[in-house]
C-alpha positions as CSV (number, residue, x, y, z in Angstrom):
1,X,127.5,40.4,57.5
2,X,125.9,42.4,54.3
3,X,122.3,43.7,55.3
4,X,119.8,41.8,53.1
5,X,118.5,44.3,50.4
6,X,115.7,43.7,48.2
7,X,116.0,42.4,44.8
8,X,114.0,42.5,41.8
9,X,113.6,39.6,39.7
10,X,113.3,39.9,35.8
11,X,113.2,37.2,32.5
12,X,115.7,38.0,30.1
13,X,116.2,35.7,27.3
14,X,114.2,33.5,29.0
15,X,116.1,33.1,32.2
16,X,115.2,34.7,35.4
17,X,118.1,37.2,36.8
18,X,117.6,39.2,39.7
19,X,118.6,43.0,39.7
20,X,120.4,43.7,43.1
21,X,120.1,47.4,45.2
22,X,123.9,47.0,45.1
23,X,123.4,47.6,41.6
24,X,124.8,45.1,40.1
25,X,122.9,41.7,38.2
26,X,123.2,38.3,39.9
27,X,122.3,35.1,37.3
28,X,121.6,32.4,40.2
29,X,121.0,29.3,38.0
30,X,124.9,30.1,37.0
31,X,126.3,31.2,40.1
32,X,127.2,34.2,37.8
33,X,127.8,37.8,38.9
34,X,127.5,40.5,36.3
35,X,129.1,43.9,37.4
36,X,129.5,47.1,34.7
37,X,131.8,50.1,35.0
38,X,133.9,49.5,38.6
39,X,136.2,52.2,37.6
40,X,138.7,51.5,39.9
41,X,141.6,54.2,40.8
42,X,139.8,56.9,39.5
43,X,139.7,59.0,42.4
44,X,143.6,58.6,42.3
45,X,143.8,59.1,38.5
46,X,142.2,62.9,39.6
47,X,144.3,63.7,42.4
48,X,147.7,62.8,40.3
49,X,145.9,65.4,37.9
50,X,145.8,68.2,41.1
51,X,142.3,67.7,41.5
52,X,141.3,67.4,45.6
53,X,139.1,64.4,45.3
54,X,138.6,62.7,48.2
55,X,140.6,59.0,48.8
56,X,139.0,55.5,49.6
57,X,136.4,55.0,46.7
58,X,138.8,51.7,45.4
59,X,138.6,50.3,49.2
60,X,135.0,51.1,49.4
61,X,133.9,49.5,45.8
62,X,136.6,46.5,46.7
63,X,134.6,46.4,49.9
64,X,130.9,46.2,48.5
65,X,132.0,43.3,46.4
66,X,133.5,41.6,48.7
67,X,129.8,42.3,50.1
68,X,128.5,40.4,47.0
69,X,130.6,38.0,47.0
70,X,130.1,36.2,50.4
71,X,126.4,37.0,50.1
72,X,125.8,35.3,46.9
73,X,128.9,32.7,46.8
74,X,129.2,33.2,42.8
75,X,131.0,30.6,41.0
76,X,132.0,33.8,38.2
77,X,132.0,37.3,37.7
78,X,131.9,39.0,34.6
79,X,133.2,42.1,34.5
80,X,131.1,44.8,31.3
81,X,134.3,46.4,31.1
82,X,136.0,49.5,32.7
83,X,137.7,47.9,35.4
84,X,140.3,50.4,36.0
85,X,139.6,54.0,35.5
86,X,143.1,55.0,33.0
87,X,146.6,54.1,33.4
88,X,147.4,56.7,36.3
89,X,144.9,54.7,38.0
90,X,148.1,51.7,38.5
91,X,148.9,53.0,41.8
92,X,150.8,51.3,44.3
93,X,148.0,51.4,46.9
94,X,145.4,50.5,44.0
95,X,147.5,47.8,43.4
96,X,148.2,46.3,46.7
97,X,144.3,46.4,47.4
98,X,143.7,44.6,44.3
99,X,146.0,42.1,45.2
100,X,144.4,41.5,48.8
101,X,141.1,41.5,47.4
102,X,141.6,38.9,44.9
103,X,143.6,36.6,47.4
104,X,140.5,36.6,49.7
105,X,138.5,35.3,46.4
106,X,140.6,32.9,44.8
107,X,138.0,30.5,44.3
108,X,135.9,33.0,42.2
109,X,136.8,32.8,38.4
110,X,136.4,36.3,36.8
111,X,136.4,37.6,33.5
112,X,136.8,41.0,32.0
113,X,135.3,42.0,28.9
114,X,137.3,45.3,27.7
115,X,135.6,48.8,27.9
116,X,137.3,51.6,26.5
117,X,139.0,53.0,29.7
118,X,140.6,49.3,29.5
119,X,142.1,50.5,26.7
120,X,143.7,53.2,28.2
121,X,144.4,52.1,31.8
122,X,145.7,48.6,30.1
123,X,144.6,44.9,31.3
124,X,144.6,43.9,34.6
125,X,148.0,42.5,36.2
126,X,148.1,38.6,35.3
127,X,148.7,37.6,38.8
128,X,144.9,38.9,39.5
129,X,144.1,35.4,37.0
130,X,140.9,38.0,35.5
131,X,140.7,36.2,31.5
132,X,140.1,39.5,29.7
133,X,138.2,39.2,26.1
134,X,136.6,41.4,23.8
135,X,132.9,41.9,23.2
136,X,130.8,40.1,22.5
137,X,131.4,37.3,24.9
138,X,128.7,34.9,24.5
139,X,127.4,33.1,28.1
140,X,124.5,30.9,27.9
141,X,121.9,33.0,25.9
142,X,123.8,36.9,26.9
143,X,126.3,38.2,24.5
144,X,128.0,40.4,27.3
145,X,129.5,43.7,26.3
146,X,130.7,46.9,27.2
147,X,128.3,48.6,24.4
148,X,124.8,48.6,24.8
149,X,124.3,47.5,21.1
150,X,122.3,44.7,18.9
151,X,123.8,41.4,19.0
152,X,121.4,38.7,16.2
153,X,121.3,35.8,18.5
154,X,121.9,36.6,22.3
155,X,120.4,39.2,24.8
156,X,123.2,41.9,25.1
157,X,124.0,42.7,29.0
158,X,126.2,45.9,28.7
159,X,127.3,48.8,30.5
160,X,129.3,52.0,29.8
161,X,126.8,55.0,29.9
162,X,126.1,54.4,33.9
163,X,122.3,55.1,33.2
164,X,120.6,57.1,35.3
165,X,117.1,58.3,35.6
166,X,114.9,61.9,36.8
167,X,112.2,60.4,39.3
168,X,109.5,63.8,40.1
169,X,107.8,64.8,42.9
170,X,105.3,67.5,43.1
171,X,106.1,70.9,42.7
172,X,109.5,70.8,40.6
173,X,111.0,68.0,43.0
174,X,112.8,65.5,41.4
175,X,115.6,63.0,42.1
176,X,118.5,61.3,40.0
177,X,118.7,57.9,40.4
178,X,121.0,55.2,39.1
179,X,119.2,52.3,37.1
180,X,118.9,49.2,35.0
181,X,117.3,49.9,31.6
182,X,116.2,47.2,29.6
183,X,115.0,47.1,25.7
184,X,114.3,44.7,23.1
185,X,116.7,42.4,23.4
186,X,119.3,44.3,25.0
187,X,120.0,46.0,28.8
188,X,122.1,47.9,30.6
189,X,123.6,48.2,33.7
190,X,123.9,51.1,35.9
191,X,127.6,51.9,36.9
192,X,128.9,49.5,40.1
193,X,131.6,52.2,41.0
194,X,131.5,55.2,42.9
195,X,132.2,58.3,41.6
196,X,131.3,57.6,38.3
197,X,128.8,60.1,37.5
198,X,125.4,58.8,34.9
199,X,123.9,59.6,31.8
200,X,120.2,60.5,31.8
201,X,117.6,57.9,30.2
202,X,114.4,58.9,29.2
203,X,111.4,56.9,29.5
204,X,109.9,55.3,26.0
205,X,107.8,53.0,24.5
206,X,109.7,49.2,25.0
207,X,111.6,50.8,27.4
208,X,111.8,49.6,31.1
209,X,113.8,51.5,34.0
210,X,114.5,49.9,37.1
211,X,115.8,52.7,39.7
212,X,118.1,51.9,42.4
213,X,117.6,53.6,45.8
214,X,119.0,52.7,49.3
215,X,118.2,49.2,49.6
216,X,115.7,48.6,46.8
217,X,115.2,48.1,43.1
218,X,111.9,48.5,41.6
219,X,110.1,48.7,38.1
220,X,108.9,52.2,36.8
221,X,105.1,51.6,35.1
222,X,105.8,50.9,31.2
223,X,105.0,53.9,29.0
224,X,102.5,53.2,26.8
225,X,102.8,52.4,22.9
C-alpha cells in the first residue's frame, strides 16, 4: 500500500487542489489527476543512442502511478503533455508495460494533451483508449496545457520546463529541488518522470514555489512587492 505523504492544499481559480510529494496535482471535487512531463522510454531512447543509462525508469514511473491511482481512485487523468520521450522511445518492452499498466486501470479515463516530444515520439497506441487533444483543453475553470502561457478566461495548469528551485543553507549549501510554481493566473507543474532533468525558477514578486522533497510539499515565504 503507497505510504501516506503530505500534501499541500492550494485555491486556484477558486477551487481547492492539493499538490502531492509525488509531484503531481490531485483536483478531488473532480476525481481528476493532473500529471506533467512522464517522459516515458527515455532512458531507452538514450541507450538505442549508445549512451549507458541505466534501465527501469518506465517500470518505476508506471509504478508510482499506479501508486496514485489506487491511493486517490481518480475518475480522470490528464496528461500536460510529453507522454513518451521521442519515437525510439516505442520499444517493445515500453510497450508491453504500457499495455499491462493500462489493463490494471481500465476504469480510469485519461486524456493527453500534446507536448512537443508528442510530436516527435507520435500519439499513444489507440488500444491504450488515452483521447489526445491539443492545448488549450478547457476543464471546469483550467485551460490545461503543455505551455505555461496566458490563457483570457481559464487558470492555465501546464508543464514542460520541469521547474526546479535552489533552496540555501548556510555557508554556500544549497539544494535543487523540483517544484510547483504558481503566477497570476497560471502554474506549473514540476516534471512526474524520472530522469527528466529541471529548469531553474527564481523567486519574484507574484511568484509562489512549492518545493518537493521526500515526502512533503510546502510553500516558500512570498517575496515581497
Amino acid at each position: 500500500m503507497m505510504k501516506a505523504a503530505s500534501t499541500t492544499k492550494v485555491h486556484w481559480a477558486g477551487i481547492e487542489v492539493h499538490l502531492l510529494a509525488e509531484r503531481a496535482v490531485w483536483w478531488p471535487s473532480a476525481k481528476t489527476l493532473f500529471i506533467a512531463d512522464l517522459h516515458l522510454g527515455k532512458a531507452a531512447t538514450y541507450r538505442a543512442l549508445g549512451q549507458p543509462v541505466p534501465g527501469g525508469t518506465t517500470h518505476e514511473n508506471l509504478a508510482r502511478l499506479s501508486a496514485l491511482i489506487s491511493h486517490h481512485a481518480p475518475q480522470k487523468i490528464i496528461f500536460l503533455g510529453d507522454f513518451l520521450h521521442a519515437a525510439a522511445a516505442r520499444t517493445a518492452d515500453v510497450l508491453a508495460m504500457l499495455d499491462e499498466w493500462r489493463a490494471l486501470h481500465a476504469e480510469v479515463k485519461m486524456t493527453l494533451v500534446r507536448g512537443n516530444h508528442d510530436s516527435r515520439a507520435g500519439d499513444p497506441p489507440s488500444r491504450l483508449r488515452i483521447d489526445v487533444v491539443d492545448e488549450p483543453y478547457l476543464e471546469g475553470p483550467f485551460a490545461l496545457c503543455h505551455y505555461p502561457q496566458q490563457h483570457n478566461t481559464h487558470f492555465v495548469l501546464a508543464g514542460h520546463v520541469h521547474p526546479v528551485c535552489r533552496l540555501s543553507g548556510r555557508g554556500r549549501d544549497s539544494l535543487r529541488m523540483p517544484c510547483f510554481v504558481s503566477e497570476a493566473r497560471q502554474a506549473t507543474l514540476p516534471a512526474f518522470g524520472e530522469f527528466t532533468g529541471g529548469w531553474l525558477v527564481c523567486d519574484q514578486p507574484g511568484r509562489r514555489l512549492y518545493p518537493v522533497g521526500g515526502e512533503a510539499v510546502w510553500c516558500l515565504p512570498a517575496t515581497d512587492v
